[in-house]
Every structure is written in structure tokens, then in C-alpha cells.
Biopython code that builds the backbone (N, CA, C, O; Angstrom):
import numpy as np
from Bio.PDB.StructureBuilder import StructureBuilder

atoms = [
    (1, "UNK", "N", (0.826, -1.196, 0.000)),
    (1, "UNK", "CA", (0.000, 0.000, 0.000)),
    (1, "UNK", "C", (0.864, 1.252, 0.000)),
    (1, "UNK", "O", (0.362, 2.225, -0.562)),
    (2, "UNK", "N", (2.111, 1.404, 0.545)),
    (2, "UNK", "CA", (3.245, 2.553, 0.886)),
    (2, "UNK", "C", (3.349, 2.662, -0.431)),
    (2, "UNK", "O", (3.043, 3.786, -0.830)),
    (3, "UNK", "N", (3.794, 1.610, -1.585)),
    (3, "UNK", "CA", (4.327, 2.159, -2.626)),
    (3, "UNK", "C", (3.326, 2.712, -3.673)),
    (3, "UNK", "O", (3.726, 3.469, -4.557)),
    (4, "UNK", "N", (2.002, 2.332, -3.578)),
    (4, "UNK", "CA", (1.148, 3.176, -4.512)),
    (4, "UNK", "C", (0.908, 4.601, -4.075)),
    (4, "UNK", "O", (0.563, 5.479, -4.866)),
    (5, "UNK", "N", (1.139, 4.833, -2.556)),
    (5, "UNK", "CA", (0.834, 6.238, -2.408)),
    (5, "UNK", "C", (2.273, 6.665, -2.914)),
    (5, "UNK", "O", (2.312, 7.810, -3.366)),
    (6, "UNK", "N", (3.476, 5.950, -2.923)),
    (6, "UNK", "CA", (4.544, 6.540, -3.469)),
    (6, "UNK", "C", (4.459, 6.955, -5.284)),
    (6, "UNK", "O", (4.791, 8.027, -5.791)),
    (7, "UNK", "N", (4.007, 5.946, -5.865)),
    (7, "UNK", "CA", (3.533, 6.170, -7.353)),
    (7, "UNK", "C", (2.602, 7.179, -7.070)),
    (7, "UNK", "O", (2.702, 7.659, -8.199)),
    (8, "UNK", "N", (1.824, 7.873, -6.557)),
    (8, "UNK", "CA", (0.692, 8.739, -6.735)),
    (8, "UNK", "C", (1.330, 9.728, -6.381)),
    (8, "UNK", "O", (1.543, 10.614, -7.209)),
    (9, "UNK", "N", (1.792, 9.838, -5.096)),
    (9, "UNK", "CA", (2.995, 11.432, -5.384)),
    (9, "UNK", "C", (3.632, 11.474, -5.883)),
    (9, "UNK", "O", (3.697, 12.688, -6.075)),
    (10, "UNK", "N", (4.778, 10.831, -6.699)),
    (10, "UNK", "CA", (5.831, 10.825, -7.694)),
    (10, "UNK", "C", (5.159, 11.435, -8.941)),
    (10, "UNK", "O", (5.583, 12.459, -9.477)),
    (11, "UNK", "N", (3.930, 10.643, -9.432)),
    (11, "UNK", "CA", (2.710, 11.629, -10.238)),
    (11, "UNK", "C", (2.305, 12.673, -10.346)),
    (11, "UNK", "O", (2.073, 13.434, -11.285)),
    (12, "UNK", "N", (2.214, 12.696, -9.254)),
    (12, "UNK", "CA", (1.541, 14.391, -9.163)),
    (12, "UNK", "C", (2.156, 15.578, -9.303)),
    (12, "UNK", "O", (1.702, 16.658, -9.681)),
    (13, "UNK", "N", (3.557, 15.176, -8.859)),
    (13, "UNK", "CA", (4.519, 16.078, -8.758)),
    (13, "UNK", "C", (5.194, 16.030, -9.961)),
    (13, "UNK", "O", (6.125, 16.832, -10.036)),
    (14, "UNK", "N", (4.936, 15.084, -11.263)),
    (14, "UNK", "CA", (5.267, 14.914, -12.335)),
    (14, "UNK", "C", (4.205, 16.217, -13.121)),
    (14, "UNK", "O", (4.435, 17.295, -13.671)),
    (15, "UNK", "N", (2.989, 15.421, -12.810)),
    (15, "UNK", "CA", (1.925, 16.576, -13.521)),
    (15, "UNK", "C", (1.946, 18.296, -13.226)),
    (15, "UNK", "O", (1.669, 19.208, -14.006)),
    (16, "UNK", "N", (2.345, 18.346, -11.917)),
    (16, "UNK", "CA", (2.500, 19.787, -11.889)),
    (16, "UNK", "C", (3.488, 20.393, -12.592)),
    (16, "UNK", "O", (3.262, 21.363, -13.316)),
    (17, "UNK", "N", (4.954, 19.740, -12.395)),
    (17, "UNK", "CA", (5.686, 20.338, -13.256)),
    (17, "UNK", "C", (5.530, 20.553, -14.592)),
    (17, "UNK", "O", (5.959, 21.554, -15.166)),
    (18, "UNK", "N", (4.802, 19.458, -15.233)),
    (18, "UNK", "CA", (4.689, 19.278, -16.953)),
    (18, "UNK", "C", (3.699, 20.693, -17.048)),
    (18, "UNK", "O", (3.715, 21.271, -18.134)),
    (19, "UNK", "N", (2.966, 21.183, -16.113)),
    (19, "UNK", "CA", (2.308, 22.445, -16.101)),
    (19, "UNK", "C", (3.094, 23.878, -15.906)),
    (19, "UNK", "O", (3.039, 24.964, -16.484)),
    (20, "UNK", "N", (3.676, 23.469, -15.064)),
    (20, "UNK", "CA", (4.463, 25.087, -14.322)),
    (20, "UNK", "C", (5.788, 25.411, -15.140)),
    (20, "UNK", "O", (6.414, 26.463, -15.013)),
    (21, "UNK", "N", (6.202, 24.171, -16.163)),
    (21, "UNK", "CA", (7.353, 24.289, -16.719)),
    (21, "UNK", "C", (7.421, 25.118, -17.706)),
    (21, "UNK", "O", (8.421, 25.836, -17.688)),
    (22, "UNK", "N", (6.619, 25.281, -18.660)),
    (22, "UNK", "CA", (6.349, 26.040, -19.740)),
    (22, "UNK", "C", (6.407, 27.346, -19.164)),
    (22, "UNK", "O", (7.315, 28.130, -19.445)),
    (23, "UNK", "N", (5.473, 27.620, -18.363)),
    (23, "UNK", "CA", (5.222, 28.828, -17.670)),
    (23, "UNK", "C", (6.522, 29.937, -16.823)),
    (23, "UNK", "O", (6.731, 31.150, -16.839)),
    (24, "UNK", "N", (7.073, 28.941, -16.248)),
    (24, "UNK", "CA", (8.512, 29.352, -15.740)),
    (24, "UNK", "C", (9.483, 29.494, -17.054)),
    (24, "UNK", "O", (10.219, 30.471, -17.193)),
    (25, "UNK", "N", (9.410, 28.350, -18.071)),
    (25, "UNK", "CA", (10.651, 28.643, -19.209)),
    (25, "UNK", "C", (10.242, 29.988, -19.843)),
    (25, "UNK", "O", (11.052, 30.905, -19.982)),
    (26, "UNK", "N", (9.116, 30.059, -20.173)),
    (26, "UNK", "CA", (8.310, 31.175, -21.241)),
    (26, "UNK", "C", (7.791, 32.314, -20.604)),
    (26, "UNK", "O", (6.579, 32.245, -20.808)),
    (27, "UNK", "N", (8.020, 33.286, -19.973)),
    (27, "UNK", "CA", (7.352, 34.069, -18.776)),
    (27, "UNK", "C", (6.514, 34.537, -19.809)),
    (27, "UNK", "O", (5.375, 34.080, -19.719)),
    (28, "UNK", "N", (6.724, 35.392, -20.878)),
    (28, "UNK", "CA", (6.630, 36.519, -21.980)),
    (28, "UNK", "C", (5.389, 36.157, -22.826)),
    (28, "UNK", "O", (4.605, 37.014, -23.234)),
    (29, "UNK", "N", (5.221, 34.450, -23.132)),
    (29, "UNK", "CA", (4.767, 33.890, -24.081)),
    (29, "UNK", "C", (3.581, 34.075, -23.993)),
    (29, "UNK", "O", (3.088, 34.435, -22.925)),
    (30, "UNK", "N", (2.758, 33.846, -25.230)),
    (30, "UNK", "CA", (1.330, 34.229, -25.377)),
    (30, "UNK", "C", (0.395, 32.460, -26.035)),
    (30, "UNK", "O", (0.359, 31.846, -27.101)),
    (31, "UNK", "N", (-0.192, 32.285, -24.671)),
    (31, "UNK", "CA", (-0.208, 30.616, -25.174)),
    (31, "UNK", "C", (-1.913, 31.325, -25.649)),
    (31, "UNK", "O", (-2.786, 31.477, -24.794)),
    (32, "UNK", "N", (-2.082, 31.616, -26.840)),
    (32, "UNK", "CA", (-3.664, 31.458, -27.292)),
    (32, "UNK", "C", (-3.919, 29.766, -28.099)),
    (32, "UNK", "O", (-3.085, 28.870, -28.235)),
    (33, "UNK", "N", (-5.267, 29.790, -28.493)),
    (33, "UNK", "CA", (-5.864, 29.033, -29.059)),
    (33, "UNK", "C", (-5.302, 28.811, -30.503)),
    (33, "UNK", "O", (-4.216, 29.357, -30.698)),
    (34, "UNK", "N", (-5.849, 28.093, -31.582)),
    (34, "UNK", "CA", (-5.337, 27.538, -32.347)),
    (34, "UNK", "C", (-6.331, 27.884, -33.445)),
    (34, "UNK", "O", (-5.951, 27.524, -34.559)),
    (35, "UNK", "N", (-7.649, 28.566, -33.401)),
    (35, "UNK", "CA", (-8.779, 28.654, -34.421)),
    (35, "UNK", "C", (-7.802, 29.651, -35.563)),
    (35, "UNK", "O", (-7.451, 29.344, -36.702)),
    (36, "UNK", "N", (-7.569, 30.728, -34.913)),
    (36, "UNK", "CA", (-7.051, 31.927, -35.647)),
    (36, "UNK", "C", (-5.961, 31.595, -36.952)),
    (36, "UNK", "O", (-5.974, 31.675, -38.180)),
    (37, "UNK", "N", (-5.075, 31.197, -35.931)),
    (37, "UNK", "CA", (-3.743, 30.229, -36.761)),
    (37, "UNK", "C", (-3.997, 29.153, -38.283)),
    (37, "UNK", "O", (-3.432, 29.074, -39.374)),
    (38, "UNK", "N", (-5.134, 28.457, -37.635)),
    (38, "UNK", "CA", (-5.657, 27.826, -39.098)),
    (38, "UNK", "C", (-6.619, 28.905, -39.892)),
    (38, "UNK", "O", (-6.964, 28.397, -40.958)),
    (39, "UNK", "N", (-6.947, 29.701, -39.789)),
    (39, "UNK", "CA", (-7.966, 30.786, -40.543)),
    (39, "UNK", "C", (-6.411, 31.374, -41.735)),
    (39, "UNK", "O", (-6.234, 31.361, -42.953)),
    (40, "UNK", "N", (-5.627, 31.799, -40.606)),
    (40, "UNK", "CA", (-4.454, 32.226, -41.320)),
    (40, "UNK", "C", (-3.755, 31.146, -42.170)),
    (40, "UNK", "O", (-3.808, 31.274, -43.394)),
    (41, "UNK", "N", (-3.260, 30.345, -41.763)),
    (41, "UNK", "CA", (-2.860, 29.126, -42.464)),
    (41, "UNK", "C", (-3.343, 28.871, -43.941)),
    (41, "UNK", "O", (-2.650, 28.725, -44.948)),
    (42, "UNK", "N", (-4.674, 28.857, -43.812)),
    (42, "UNK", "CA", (-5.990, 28.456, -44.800)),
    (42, "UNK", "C", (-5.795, 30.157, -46.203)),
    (42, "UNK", "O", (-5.632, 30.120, -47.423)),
    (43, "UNK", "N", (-5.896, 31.174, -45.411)),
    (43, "UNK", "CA", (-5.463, 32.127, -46.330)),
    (43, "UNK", "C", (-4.036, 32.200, -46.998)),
    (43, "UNK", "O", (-3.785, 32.500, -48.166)),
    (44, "UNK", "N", (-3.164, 31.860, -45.996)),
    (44, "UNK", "CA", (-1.831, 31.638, -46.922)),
    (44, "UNK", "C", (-1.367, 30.986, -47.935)),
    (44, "UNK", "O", (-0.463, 31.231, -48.734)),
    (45, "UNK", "N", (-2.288, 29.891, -47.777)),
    (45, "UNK", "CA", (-2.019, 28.720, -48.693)),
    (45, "UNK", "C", (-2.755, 28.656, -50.090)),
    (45, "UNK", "O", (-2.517, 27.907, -51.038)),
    (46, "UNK", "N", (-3.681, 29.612, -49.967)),
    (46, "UNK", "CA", (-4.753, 29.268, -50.909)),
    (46, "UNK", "C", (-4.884, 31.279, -51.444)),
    (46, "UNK", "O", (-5.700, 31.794, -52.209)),
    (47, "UNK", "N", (-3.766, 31.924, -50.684)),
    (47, "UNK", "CA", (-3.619, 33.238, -51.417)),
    (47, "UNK", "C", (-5.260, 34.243, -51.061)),
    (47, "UNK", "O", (-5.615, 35.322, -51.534)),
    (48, "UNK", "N", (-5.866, 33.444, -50.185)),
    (48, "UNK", "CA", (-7.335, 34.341, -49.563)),
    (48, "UNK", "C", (-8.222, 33.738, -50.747)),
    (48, "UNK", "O", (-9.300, 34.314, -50.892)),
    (49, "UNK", "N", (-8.023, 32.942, -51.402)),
    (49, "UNK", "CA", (-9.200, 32.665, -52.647)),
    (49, "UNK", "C", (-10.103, 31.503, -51.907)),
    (49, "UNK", "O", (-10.886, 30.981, -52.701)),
    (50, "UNK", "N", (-10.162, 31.065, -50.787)),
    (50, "UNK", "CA", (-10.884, 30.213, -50.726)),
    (50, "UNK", "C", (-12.183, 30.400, -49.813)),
    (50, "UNK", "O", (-12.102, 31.052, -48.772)),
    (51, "UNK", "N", (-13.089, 29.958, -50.122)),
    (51, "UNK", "CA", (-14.590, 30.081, -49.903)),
    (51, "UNK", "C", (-15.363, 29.138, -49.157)),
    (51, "UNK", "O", (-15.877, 28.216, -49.790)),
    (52, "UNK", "N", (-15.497, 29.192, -48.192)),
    (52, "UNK", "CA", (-16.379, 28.176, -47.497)),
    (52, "UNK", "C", (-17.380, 27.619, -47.878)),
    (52, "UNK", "O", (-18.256, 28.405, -48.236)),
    (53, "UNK", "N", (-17.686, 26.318, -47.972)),
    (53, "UNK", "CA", (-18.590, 25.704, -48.419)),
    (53, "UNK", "C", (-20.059, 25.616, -48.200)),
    (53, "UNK", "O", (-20.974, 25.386, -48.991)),
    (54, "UNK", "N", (-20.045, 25.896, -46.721)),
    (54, "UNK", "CA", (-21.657, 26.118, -46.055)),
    (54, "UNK", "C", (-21.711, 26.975, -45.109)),
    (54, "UNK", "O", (-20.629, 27.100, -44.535)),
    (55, "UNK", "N", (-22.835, 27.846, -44.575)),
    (55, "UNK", "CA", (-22.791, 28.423, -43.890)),
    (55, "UNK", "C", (-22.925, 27.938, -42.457)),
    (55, "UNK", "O", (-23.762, 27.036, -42.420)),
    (56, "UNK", "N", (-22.386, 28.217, -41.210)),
    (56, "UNK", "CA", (-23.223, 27.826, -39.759)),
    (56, "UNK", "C", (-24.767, 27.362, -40.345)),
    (56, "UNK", "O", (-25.303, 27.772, -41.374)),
    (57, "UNK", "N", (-25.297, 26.398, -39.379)),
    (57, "UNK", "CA", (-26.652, 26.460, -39.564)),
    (57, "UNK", "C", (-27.650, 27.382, -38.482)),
    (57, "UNK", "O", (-28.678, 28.035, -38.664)),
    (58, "UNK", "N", (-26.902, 27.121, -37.406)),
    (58, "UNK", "CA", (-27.319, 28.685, -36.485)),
    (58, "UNK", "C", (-27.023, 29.973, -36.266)),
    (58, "UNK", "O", (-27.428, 30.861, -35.516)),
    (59, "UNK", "N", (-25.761, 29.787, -37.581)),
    (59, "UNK", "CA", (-26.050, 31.653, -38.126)),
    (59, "UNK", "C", (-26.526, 31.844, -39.064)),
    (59, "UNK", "O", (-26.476, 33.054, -39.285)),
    (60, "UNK", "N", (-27.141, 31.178, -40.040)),
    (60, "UNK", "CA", (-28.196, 31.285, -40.951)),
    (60, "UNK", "C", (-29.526, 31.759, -40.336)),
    (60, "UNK", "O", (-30.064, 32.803, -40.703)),
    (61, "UNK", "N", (-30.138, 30.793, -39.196)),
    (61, "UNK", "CA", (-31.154, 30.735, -38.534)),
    (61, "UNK", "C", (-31.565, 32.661, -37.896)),
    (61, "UNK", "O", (-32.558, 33.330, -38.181)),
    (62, "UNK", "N", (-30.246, 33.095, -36.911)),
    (62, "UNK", "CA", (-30.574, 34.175, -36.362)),
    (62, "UNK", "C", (-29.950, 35.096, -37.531)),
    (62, "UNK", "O", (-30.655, 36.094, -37.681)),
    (63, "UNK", "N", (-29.158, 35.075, -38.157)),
    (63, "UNK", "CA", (-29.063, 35.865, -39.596)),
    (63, "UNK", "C", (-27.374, 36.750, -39.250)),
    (63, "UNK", "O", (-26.880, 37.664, -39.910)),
    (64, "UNK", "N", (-26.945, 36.235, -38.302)),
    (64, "UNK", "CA", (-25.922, 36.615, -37.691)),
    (64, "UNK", "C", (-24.641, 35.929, -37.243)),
    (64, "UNK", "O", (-24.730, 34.719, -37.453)),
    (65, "UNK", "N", (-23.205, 36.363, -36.572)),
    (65, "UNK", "CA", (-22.575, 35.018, -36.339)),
    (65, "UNK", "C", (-22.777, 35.068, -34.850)),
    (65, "UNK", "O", (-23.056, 36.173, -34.385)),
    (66, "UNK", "N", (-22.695, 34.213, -34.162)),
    (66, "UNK", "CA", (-23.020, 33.814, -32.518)),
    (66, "UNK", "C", (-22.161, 35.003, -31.912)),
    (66, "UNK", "O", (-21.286, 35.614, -32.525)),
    (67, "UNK", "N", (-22.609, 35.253, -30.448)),
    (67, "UNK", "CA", (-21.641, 35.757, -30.179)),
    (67, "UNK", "C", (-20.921, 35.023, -29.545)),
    (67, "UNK", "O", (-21.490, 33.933, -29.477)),
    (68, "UNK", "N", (-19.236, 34.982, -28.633)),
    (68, "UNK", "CA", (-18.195, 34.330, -28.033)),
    (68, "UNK", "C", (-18.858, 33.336, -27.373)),
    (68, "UNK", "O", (-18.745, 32.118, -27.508)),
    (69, "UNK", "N", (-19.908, 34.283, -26.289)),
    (69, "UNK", "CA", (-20.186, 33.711, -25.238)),
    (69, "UNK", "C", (-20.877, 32.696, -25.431)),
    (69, "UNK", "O", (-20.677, 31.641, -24.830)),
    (70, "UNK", "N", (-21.881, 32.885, -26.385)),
    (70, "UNK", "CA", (-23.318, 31.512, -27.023)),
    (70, "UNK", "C", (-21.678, 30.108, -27.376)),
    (70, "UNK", "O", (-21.517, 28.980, -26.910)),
    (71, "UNK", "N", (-21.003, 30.738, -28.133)),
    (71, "UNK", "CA", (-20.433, 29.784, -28.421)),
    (71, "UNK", "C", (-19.406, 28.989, -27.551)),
    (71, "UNK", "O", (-18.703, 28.043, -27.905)),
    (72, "UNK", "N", (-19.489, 29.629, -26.261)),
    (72, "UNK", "CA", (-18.647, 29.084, -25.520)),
    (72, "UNK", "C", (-19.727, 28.483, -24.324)),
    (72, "UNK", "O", (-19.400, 28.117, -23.195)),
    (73, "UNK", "N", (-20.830, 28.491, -24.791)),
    (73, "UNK", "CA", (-21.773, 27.764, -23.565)),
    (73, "UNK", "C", (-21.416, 26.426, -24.227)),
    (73, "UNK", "O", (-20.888, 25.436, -23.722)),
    (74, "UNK", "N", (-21.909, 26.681, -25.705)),
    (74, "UNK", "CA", (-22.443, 25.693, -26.455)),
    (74, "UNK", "C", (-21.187, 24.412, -26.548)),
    (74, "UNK", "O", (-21.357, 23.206, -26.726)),
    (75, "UNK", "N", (-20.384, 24.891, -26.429)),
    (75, "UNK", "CA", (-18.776, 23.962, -26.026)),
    (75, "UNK", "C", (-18.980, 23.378, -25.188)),
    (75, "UNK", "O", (-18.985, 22.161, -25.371)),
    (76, "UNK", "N", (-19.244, 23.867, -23.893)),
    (76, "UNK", "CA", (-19.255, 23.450, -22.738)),
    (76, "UNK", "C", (-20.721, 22.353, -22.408)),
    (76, "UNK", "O", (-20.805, 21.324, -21.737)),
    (77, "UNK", "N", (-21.687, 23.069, -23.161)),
    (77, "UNK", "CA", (-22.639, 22.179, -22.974)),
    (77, "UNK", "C", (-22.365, 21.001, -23.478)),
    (77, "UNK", "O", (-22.481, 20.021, -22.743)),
    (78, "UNK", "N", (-21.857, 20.810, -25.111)),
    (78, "UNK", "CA", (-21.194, 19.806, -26.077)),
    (78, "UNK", "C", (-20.308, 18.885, -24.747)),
    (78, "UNK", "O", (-20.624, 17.748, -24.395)),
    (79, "UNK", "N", (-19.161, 19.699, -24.158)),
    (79, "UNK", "CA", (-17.786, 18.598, -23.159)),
    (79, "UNK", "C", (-19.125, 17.986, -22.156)),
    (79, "UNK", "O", (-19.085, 16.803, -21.817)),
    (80, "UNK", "N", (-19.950, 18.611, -21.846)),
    (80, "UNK", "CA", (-20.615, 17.961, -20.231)),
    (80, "UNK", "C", (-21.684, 16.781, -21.444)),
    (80, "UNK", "O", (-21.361, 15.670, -21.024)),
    (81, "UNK", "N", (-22.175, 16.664, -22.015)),
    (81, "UNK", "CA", (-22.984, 16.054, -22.860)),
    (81, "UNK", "C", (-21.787, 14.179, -22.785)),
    (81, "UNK", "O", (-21.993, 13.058, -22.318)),
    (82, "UNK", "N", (-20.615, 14.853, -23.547)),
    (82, "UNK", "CA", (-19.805, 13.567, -23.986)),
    (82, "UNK", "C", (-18.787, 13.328, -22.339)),
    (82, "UNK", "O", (-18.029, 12.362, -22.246)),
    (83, "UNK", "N", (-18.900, 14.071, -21.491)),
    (83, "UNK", "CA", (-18.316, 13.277, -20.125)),
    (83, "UNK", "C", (-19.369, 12.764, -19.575)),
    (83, "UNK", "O", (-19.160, 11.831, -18.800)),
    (84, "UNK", "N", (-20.398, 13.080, -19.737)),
    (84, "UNK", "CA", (-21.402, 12.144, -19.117)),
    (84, "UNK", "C", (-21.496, 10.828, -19.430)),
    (84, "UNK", "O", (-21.613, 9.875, -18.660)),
    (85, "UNK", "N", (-21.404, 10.851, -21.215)),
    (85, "UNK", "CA", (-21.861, 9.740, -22.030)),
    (85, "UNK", "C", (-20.592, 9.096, -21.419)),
    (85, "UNK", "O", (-20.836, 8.072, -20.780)),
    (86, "UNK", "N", (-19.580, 9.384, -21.460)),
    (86, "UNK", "CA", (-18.436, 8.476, -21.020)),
    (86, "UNK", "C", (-18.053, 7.855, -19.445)),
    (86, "UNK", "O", (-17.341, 6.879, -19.209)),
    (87, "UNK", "N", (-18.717, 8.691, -18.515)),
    (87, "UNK", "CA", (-18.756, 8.258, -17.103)),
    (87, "UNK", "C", (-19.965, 7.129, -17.181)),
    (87, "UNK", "O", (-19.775, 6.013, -16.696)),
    (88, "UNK", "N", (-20.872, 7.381, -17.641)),
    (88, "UNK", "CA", (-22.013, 5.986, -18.023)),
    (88, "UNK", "C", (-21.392, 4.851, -18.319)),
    (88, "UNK", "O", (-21.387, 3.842, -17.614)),
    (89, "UNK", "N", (-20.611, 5.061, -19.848)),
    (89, "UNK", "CA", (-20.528, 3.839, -20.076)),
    (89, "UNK", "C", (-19.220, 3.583, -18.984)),
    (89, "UNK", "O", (-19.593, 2.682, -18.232)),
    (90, "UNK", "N", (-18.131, 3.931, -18.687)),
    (90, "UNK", "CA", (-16.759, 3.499, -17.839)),
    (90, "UNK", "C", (-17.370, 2.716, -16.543)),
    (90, "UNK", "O", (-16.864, 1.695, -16.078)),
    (91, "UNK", "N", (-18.651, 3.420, -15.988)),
    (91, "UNK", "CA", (-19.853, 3.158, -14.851)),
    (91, "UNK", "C", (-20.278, 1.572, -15.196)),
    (91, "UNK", "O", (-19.998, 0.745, -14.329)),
    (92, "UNK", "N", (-20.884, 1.145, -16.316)),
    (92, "UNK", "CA", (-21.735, 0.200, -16.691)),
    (92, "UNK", "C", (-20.232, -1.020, -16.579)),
    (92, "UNK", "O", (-20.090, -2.054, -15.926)),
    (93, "UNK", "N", (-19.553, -0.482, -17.290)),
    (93, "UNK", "CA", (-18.202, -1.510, -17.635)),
    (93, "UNK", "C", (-18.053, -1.625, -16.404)),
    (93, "UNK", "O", (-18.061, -2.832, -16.163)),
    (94, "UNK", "N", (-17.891, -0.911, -15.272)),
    (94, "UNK", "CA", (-17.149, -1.478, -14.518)),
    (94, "UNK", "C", (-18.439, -2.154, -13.622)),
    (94, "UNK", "O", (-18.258, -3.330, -13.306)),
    (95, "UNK", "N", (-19.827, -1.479, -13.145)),
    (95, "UNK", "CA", (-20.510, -2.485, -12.533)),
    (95, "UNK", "C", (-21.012, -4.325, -12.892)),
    (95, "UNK", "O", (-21.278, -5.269, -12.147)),
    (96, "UNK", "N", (-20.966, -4.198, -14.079)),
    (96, "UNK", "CA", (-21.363, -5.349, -15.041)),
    (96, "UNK", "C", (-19.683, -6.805, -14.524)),
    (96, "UNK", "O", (-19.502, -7.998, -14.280)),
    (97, "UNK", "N", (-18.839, -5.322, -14.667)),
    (97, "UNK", "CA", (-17.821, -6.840, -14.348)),
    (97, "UNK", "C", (-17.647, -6.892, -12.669)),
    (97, "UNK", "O", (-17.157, -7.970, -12.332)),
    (98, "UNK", "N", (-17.905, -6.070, -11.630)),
    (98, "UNK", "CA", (-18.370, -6.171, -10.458)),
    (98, "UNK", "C", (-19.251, -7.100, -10.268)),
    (98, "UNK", "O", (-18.975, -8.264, -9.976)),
    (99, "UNK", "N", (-20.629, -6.538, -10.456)),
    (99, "UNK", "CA", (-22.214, -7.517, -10.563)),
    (99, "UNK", "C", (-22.061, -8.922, -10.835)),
    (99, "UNK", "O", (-22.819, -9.713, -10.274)),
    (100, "UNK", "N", (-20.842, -9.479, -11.920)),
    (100, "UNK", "CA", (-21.275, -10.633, -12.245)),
    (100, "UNK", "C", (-22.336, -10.831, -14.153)),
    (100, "UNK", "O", (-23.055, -11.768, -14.497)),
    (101, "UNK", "N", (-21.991, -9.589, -14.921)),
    (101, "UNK", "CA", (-23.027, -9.589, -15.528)),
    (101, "UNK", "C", (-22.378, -10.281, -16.700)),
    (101, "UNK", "O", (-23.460, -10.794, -16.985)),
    (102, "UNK", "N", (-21.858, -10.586, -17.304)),
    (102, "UNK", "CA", (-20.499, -11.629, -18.057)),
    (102, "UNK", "C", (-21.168, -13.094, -18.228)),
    (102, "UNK", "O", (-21.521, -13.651, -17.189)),
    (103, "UNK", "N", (-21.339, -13.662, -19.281)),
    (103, "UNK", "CA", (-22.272, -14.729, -19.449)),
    (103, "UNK", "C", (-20.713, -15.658, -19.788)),
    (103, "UNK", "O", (-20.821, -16.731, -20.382)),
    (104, "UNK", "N", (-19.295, -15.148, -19.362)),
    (104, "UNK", "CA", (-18.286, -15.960, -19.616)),
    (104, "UNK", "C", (-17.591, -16.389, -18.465)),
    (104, "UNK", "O", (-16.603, -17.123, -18.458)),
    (105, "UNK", "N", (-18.162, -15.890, -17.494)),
    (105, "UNK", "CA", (-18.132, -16.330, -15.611)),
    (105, "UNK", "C", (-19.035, -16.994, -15.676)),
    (105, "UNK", "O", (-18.404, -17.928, -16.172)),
    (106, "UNK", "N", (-20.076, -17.394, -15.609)),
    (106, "UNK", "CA", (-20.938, -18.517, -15.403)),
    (106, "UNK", "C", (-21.061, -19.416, -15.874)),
    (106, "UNK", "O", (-21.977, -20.149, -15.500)),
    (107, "UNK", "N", (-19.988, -19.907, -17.189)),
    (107, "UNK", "CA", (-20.073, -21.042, -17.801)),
    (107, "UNK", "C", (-18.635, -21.722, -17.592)),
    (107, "UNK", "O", (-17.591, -21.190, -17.970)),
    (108, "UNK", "N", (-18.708, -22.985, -16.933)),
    (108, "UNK", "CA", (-17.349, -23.532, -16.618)),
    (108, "UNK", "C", (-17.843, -24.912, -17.829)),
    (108, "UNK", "O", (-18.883, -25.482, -18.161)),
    (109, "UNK", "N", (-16.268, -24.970, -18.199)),
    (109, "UNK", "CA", (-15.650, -26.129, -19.607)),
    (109, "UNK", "C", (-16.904, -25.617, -20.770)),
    (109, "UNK", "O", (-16.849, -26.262, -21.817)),
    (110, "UNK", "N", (-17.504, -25.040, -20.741)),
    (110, "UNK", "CA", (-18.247, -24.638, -22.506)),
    (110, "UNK", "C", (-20.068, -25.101, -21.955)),
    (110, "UNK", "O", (-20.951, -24.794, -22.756)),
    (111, "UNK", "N", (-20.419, -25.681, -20.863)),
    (111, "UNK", "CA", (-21.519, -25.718, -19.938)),
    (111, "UNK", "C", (-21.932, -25.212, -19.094)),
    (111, "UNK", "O", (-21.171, -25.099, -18.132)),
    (112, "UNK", "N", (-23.425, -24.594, -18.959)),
    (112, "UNK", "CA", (-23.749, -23.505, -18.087)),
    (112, "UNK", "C", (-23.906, -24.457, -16.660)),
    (112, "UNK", "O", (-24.506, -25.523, -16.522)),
    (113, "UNK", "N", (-22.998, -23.511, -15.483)),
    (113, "UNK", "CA", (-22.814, -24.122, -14.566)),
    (113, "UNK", "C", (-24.260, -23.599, -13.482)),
    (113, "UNK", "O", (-24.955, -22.599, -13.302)),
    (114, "UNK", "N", (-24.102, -25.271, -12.865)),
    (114, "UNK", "CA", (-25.812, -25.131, -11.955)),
    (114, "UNK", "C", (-25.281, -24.513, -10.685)),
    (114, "UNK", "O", (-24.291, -24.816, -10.019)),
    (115, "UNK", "N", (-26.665, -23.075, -10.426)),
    (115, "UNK", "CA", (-26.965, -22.145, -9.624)),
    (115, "UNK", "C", (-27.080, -23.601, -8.261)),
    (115, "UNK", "O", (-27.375, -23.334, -7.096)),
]
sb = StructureBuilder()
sb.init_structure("model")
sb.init_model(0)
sb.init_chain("A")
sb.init_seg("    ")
for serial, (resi, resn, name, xyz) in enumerate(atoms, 1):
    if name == "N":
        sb.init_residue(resn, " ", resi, " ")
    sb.init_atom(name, np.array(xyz, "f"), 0.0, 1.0, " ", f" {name:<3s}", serial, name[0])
structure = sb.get_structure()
């Protein structure tokens, strides 16, 4: 038991650094997002001639583009939507092989074994 709490602080103190390191090497640096960069990318390459294929379908709808904030619910609503879906199923996997729910535990030599 000593040495897993030893693996779990050795961890942690791994993860913080992999965080604080950048931050300490780079004081100056400007860590933004990545949308902008491909907008630019996309114009460089293609000399600004290129044209999007479809519009938003919910800036068609209000006739406008979202503002930050709509679009940053709508993210967030999107991450809590797919951590849910994924705590369910990680949930089910693990009660099912807890429970007994495995139809490959109850059969000993290729015959269902008597209750």
C-alpha cells in the first residue's frame, strides 16, 4: 500500500511540473488558441481565394454570427454532454464486471454451470 501512495505522489509532482514548466521557461509567451492560426494558415495557402462551403446552420437561422459567449456555452454544454456519455458507459463496464453480468463467468468447460 506505501508504494502506490509513493507512485501517486511521484505523479503528481510529475503533472505539476509538466504544467508550471512552460510557464517558468516562457514568462513573456502568449499561449492562445489555435482557431485563428488555421484561418491564417488556410489564407496563406490558398492566397485568400478560398470560400467556405456552407454556412453555420445557427447563423443562418438568427441571420448573424453567434456571439463568443453563445459559443462558448455551447462547447461546454457539447464537453458535459460527452463526459457524461463516457462516465455511463466506464460506470456500466465497470458495474457489469463487479455484478457478475459476463455470461463468460458462469459457464465452466463450454456448460452452463448449476446455480
Amino acid at each position: 500500500m506505501k508504494n502506490r501512495k509513493v507512485v501517486v505522489l511521484l505523479l503528481s509532482i510529475l503533472v505539476v511540473a509538466i504544467i508550471v514548466a512552460p510557464l517558468l521557461m516562457l514568462p513573456d509567451a502568449e499561449f492562445g488558441g489555435s482557431d485563428g492560426e488555421g484561418t491564417d494558415m488556410i489564407d496563406e495557402v490558398t492566397d485568400g481565394a478560398y470560400e467556405p462551403w456552407f454556412e453555420p446552420v445557427i447563423e443562418r437561422i438568427i441571420g448573424r454570427e453567434l456571439p463568443g459567449e453563445t459559443e462558448t456555452l455551447l462547447f461546454c454544454v457539447q464537453a458535459a454532454i460527452g463526459t457524461g456519455v463516457l462516465a455511463y458507459c466506464f460506470g456500466y463496464l465497470v458495474a457489469r464486471k463487479k455484478y457478475g453480468g459476463d455470461a463468460d463467468d458462469n459457464q465452466v468447460n463450454g456448460e452452463k454451470a448449476m446455480a
